[in-house]
Structures are given as structure tokens and as C-alpha cells.
N, C-alpha and C positions, 0 to 999 in steps of 0.2 A: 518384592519378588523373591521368592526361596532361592535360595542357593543351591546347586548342584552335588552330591557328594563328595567330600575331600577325597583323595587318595592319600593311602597312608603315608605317614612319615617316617623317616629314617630313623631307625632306633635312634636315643638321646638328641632328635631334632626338636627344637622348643616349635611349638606353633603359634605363629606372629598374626595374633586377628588382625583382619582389614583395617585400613585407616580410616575412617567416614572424613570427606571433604563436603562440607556442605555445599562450597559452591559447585561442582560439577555434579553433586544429586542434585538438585533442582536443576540444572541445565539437562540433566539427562530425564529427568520426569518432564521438562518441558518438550521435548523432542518426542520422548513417547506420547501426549496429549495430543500433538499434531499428528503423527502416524497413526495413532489407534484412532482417535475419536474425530479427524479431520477439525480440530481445532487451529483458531491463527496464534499463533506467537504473541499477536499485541494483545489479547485477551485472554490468555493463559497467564504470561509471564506476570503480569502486575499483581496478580494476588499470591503467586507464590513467594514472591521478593517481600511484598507486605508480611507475608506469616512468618518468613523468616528472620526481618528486621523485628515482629511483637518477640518473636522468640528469642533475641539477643545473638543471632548465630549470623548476623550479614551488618558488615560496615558500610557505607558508600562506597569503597572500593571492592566490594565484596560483590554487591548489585552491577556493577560497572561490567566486573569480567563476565558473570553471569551471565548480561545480555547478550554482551560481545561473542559468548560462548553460544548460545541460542542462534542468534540471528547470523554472523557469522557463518556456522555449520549449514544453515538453511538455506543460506543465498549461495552459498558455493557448492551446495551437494553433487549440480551433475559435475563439475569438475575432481571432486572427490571419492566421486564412485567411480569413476575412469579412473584413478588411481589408484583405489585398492583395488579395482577389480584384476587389475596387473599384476598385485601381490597375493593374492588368494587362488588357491589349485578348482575354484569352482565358480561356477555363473553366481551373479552374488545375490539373484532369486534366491539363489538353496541356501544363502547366510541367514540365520535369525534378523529381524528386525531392530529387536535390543543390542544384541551382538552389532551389527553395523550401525548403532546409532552411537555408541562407546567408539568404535573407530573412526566414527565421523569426526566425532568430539576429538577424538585422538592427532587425526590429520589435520584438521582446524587448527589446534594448536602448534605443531610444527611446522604448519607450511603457510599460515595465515596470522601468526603473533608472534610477539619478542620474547615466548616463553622459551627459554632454553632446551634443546632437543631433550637432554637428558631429563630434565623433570616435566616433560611434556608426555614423551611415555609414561616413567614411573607414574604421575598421576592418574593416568588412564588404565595404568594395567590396575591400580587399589581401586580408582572404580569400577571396572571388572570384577575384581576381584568382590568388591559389596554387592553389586546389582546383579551378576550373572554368576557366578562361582569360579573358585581357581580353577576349575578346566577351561572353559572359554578364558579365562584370565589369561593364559598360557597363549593360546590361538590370539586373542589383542595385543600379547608382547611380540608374537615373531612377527607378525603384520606391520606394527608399528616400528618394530626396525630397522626393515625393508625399506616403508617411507622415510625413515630416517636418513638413508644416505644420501639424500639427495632433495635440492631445494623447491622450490615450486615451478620456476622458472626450466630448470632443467626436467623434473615427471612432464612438463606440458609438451615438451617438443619430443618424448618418448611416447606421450599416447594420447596429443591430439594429431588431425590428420592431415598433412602439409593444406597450408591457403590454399595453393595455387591446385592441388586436386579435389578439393570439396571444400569451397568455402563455407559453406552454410555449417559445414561440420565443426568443421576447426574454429568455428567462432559459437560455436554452441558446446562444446569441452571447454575452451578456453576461458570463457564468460559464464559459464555457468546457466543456458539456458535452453531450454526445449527446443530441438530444428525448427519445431514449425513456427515456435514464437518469434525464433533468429528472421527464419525467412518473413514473417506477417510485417515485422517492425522493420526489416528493410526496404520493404516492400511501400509503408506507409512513409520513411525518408523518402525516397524515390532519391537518393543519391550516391553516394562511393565508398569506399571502403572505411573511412574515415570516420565519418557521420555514423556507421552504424556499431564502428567498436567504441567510439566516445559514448552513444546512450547504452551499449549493452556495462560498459564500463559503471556507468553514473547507475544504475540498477542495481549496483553490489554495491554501492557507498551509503553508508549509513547518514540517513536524511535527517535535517536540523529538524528540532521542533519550532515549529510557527504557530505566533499567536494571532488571532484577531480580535482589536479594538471595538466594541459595538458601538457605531455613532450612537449620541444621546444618554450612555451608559459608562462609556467608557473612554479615553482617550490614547493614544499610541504614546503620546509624550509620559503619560501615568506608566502606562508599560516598559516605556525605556529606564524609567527609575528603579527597574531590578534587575538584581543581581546578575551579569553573564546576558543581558538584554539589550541587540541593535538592531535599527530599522532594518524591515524587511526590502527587497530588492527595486518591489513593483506596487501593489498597493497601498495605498496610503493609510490604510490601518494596521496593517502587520507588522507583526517583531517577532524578531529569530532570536533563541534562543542556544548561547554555544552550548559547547560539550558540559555536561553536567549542570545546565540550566532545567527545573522543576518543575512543570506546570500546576503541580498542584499545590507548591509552594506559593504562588502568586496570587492573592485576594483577589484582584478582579476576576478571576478564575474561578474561584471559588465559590464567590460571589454569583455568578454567572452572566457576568458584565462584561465578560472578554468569555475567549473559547480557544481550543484548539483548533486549527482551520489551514492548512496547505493554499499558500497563496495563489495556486492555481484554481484553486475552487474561491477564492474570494476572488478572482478576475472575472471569474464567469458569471458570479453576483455584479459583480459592477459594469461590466459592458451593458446586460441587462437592463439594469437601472437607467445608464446612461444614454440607451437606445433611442434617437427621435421620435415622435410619437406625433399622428396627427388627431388632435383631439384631445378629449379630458384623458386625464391621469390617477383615477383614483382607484381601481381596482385592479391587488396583483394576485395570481396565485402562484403558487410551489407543485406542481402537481404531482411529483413524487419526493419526499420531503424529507424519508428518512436520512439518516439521523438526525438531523434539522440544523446542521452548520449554515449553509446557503441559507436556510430559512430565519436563523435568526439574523442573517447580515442584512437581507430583503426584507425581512419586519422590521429592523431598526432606520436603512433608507429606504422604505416608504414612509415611516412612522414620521422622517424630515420633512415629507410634502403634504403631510397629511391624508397619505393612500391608506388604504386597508387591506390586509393580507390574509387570505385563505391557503393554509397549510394543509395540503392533504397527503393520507398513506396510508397506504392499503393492508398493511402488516400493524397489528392494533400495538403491540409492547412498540413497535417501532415508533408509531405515533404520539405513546407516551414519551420517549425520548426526542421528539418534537417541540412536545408540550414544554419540556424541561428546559430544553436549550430558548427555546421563546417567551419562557415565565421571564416577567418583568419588563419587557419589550413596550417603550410607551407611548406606541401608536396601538391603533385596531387591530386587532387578529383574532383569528378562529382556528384551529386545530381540528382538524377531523378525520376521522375513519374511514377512508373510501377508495376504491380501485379508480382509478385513471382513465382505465378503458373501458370506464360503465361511469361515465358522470354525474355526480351528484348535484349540480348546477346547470345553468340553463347555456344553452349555445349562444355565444355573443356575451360575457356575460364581464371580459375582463379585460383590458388594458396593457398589461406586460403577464407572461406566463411563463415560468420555467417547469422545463422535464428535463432532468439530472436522471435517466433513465440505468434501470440493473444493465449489466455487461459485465464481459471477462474477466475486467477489472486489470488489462493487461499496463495501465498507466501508472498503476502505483504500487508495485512490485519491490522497490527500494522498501516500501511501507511494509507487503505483503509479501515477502521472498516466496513463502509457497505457496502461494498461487500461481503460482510458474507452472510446478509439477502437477498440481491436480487439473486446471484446465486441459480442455482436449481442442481440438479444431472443431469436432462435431456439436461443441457447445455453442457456437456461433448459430447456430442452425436454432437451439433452444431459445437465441434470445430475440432470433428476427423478428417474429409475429409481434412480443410484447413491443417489442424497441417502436416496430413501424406504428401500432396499435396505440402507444404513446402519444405520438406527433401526432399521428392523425386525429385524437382528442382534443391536444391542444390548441390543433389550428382551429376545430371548431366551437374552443372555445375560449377563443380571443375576437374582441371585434374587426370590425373595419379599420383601420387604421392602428390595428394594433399590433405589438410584436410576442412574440416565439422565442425563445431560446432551447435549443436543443444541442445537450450537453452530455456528454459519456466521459467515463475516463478511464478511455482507451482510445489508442490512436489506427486501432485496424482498422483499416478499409470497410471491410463489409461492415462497420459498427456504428461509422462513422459518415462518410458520401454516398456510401451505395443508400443507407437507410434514407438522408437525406433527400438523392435523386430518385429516389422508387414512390416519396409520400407527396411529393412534391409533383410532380406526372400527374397524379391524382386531384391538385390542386391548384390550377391554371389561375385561380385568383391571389395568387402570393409571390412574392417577391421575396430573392436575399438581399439582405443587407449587408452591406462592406462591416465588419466587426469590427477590423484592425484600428480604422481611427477613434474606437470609441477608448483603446488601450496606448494613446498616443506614445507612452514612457516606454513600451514594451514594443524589442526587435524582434526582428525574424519569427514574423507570426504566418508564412506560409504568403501562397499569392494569392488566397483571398477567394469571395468575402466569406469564408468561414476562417477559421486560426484553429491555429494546434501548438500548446504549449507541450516544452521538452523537457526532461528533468536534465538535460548534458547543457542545453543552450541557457534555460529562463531557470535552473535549480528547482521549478516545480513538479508536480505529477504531471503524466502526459494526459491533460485535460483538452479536450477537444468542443469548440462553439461551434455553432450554424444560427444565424440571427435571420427569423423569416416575418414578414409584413406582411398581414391579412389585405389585400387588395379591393377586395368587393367580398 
């Protein structure tokens, strides 16, 4: 990015070129990649951090604050834009984009880390001063001093909006999330005040990595033999990974004997699995598959009973990344190209079926912090057709006695029961299934028979099941 022209200096003033910090240019080029190009953070950040560790310019600790400084800035922006917007003479539409993404970074560091006030500016105005020119450098010094006097605790009770006159407000500044996400996710607790500052809370906390064991491939006991590696909370293949645990440091990983996998998305495989069945048990599908986590945990337990798994998705690179997560899988499987809502298989044709269907994706926001800000309410409306268009594939093509799992991972309402009670109307030959006992180790799974996992209650994403029985 060019720099803006200096203004002159004072006779016999030496002029002191910028400092480069590498870690806050790449924090600030990752920010830009999400505002310009509507890019995520977990797909940006990993190759930038790689190019910088070939190029000798990033320690561990170097990667460490980077992220911090990425994700951080991201999960907290709407509370940060309410704060400078209190220190700026104008609506913060008419700020540059780069300009507020250097003050994001800015306030981040004062009011969300243990970097010391004064080198929390100072480093924010020199990268100003590289990415935007000393004029905007200037305008990030008086801003940031502003925020400077004062902690975070104290900016919150200056401009969020008392509880008691707009609650939905003051917990959407103070949490850092869209009103209508605030109200959607209150809405799906159906409970008090309490319950819905504890998940908007667990939304900003930065989520462990979780591994999963692929029966027949891999073992969880193998997984706990690394480094910064304990069992996961609820399934019996998972391992959490602490702070500074690698996934791609770990061979079965590599391998692709183990995976990355949120144990709420390996619950939703196993209830699944574990569903009563009347009748034989040999055919399951995936019917929306990408990126193929679920699919490779359900081609490795089918591959136990001897079932065979048909992986399908509709998105062909997506498919590939199907392919990949299930190379090596050593039961039956097939992979293939195909829309959901136009089946490539015969009606009656399967025994267990999952649809892990698109949605807002409002469940795993600690994962994605901005997808906060880009979703709208009117996207809900985008996904209804496919969502119901989904189920109502799968139930016809599950058999008689077969089950459905229908899974989002989002806990709104209209994504989640309404889809459910609207396909279900339609289908007087099916029945729910109670879910909960199928996750016997796992509390407060709602009153049934669907469950909805919490990231504040169970630490996972808010994954939501509906378990349905083909009747007749």
C-alpha cells in the first residue's frame, strides 16, 4: 500500500523511517483479506504465518500473538467500533477501511492483552505509519490515546446502553455481536439472563483444537501420547489439544488416520451410528458431505459393521476434500458428485442417512468470529428451501425402518425445529427419535428428542440433531 506524502520537516529534523514489525503486517494484511475479499481468518492466516516462518521473520511466539492479534480484533470488533466511534469527530462509515483496521489492531491491544498501554500505541502508530502514511499515522496516535485512558471495563459502561433499558443492546456492545444474532441465540436458550451472557461470552473465547481418532486407523490412546494432548470431554475419540498443541505436528494427522473434528460434530456422527435400527444395517449415506469430517468418522464406524458408505456433494473441489479425508478408510465407500435435492440413488435405498445441511453457520463463531458480521436475518430466508429440500431427500431415501439425522450447526430456531416441524407435516410416515439417550455421558441436551449442543455448557460448537424413523 503507498504511502501518503510526508510533510515537510523541520529544518535539521533527521527523518526516522518506519519501523516494519512483521507481526502486526501480517495481522494487518489478514484483516484486510477478510474486509476486501470476504475471506475467513482460518483460511487466510495459515499460509501467511507459513511464509513467514520459510522466511525466518516468525518465532512460535511471533505466530502466537499474530493470531491473537487476527482473531482477537475479529471477535471483538462490534464492541470496538463503539469505542472508537466515541473517539472520532465522524460516523466511522467515512473512516477508511485500513485506517480502522490499524485501530482495531490498536484497541485490541490495549483493552484486550497485557501489552503495555504505551507500546500498544507506539506499535500501532509505526504501523500506520508503514501501511497508511504519517498523516493517518497522526489521526491513529490521537485516537489511540483517547482509548488509552481508560480500561475496557470502564469504555463499556460509557457506550454500551444500560441492561435494564435495551437489553439486547447492551449485550450485543458488550459481547461483541449483531442485535439480531443476540436476540436469535436468546431466543433458541429460551431462558434468563444468564445463559445467554455465558454463550455470547464462550463466542469470544478462543476454542481448543480437537482431534478425532478414526476407529480402525487410529486410536485416542495413540493421540494422547502427544505433546500438550487430553482426552476430549464427550466422545470417545477425541483429544484436545492445549494452548500451543499442532495439529499438523501429529502423524496420525498427517497420515490422515486422525483429523481435525469439534466434538460436537463427532456427537452428531455417533448418535447417528448408534440410532436403533429395525432391520439390516448395511447402507449409510452422508448426503451432504463436505468437507468430509463426519464422513470420514461414519466410513470408519460403518467400516466396524461392515456397512458401506456413500459420500455425496454437490460442490465437485468440495468433494475432493471428501475424497481425501476418507482415502484410507477400510471399509466400502464411494465419493461422489451429486446435489442432495436431485438424487443420484434410488428411493429406499439406505439404512442410516445424514444431512449436515449449509446454514448461517451461527454455531461456530468462536471458529468463525466474522461470520457474525457478514450474515444478515434475510439469509435465513436463503437457506430455507435448500435446508427443507435436504430432509425431505433424505427421508425418501432412507428405508422403512430406517433413520435420518438432520444436523446444522446453528441453534436458530427457523434452522433448526421450524425446518424440522414444516418437513415432518409433509411426512406422516416418520417418527422422532429421543437422541439424548443415544449421548448417554452428555448433560443438558435440551427436553428432547432433538438436542442442541452449547459451546458455554458441552465446550463444543452449537451443533444441533433431529433423529427421524422412516415409518412406512
Amino acid at each position: 500500500m503507498s504511502e501518503q506524502p510526508r510533510r515537510p520537516r523541520k529544518p535539521g529534523q533527521p527523518y526516522r523511517r518506519p519501523q516494519k514489525d512483521p507481526v502486526r503486517i501480517l495481522a494487518f494484511e489478514a484483516l484486510r483479506a477478510v474486509d476486501e475479499r470476504d475471506a475467513y481468518a482460518n483460511l487466510v492466516l495459515p499460509p501467511l504465518l507459513r511464509k513467514a516462518r520459510e522466511a525466518g521473520d516468525f518465532d512460535a511466539r511471533d505466530a502466537a500473538l499474530a493470531t491473537e492479534l487476527v482473531y482477537g480484533t475479529l471477535r471483538r470488533q462490534g464492541t470496538y467500533d463503539a469505542i472508537i466511534a466515541d473517539c472520532v469527530d465522524r460516523p466511522l462509515r467515512e473512516v477508511d477501511p485500513p485506517v480502522l483496521d490499524v485501530l482495531s489492531l490498536g484497541v485490541h491491544q490495549l483493552l484486550g492483552t497485557r501489552i503495555p498501554s504505551h507500546a500498544a500505541v507506539s506499535a500501532s502508530v509505526e504501523l500506520a505509519r508503514v501501511v497508511l502514511g504519517d498523516g493517518r499515522a497522526k489521526f491513529v496516535n490521537a485516537v489511540l490515546r483517547k482509548v488509552a485512558r481508560d480500561d475496557l471495563d470502564g469504555w463499556l459502561e460509557r457506550v454500551a446502553p444500560p441492561y435494564d433499558e435495551d437489553p439486547e443492546d447492551h449485550l450485543a456492545v458488550v459481547h461483541s455481536h449483531p442485535r439480531w444474532v443476540v436476540s436469535a441465540l436468546w431466543d433458541s436458550l429460551g431462558g434468563g439472563r444468564t445463559g445467554i451472557e455465558e454463550l455470547l461470552a464462550a463466542d469470544n473465547e478462543r476454542p481448543e483444537v480437537t482431534l478425532v481418532a478414526r476407529p480402525g486407523r487410529a486410536t485416542r490412546e495413540e493421540l494422547l501420547g502427544e505433546e500438550a494432548a487430553v482426552p476430549g470431554r464427550w466422545s470417545p475419540y477425541a483429544v484436545r489439544l492445549s494452548e500451543g498443541g499442532e495439529p499438523g505436528a501429529v502423524e496420525a494427522v498427517r497420515e490422515g488416520r486422525a483429523g481435525v473434528q469439534d466434538e460436537g460434530s463427532q456427537l452428531v456422527a455417533l448418535a447417528l451410528a448408534n440410532a436403533p435400527l429395525d432391520g439390516p444395517d448395511r447402507r449409510w449415506l452422508d448426503g451432504c458431505a463436505g468437507p468430509g469430517g463426519k464422513a470420514a468418522l461414519l466410513g470408519a464406524l460403518a467400516a466396524e459393521r461392515g456397512a458401506f458408505l456413500l459420500a455425496s456433494e454437490k460442490q465437485p473441489h468440495r468433494a475432493g476434500l471428501v475424497a481425501r479425508a476418507l482415502d484410507g478408510n477400510p471399509g466400502p465407500y464411494q465419493v461422489i458428485a451429486a446435489d442432495g435435492t436431485r438424487p443420484a440413488w434410488r428411493p429406499g435405498s439406505f439404512d442410516r442417512v445424514l444431512v449436515d445441511v449449509p446454514c448461517t453457520g451461527l454455531g461456530a463463531l468462536r471458529r468463525r468470529p466474522e461470520a457474525r458480521w457478514r450474515r444478515r436475518p434475510e439469509d435465513l430466508d436463503g437457506f430455507a428451501p435448500l435446508q427443507r429440500g435436504l430432509l425431505r431427500s433424505a427421508l425418501e431415501a432412507v428405508r422403512v425402518g430406517g433413520v435420518v439425522a438432520y444436523a446444522t450447526c446453528s441453534p436458530h430456531l427457523a434452522e433448526t425445529r421450524a425446518v424440522v416441524a414444516d418437513v415432518l407435516k409433509q411426512h406422516p410416515d416418520t417418527d422422532l427419535v429421543d437422541a439424548r439417550p443415544l449421548l448417554p455421558d452428555v448433560p443438558a441436551l435440551g427436553e428432547g428428542p432433538d438436542l442442541q449442543l452449547w459451546p458455554h455448557i458441552h465446550g463444543t460448537d452449537a451443533m444441533y440433531l433431529a433423529l427421524i424413523r422412516r415409518t412406512a
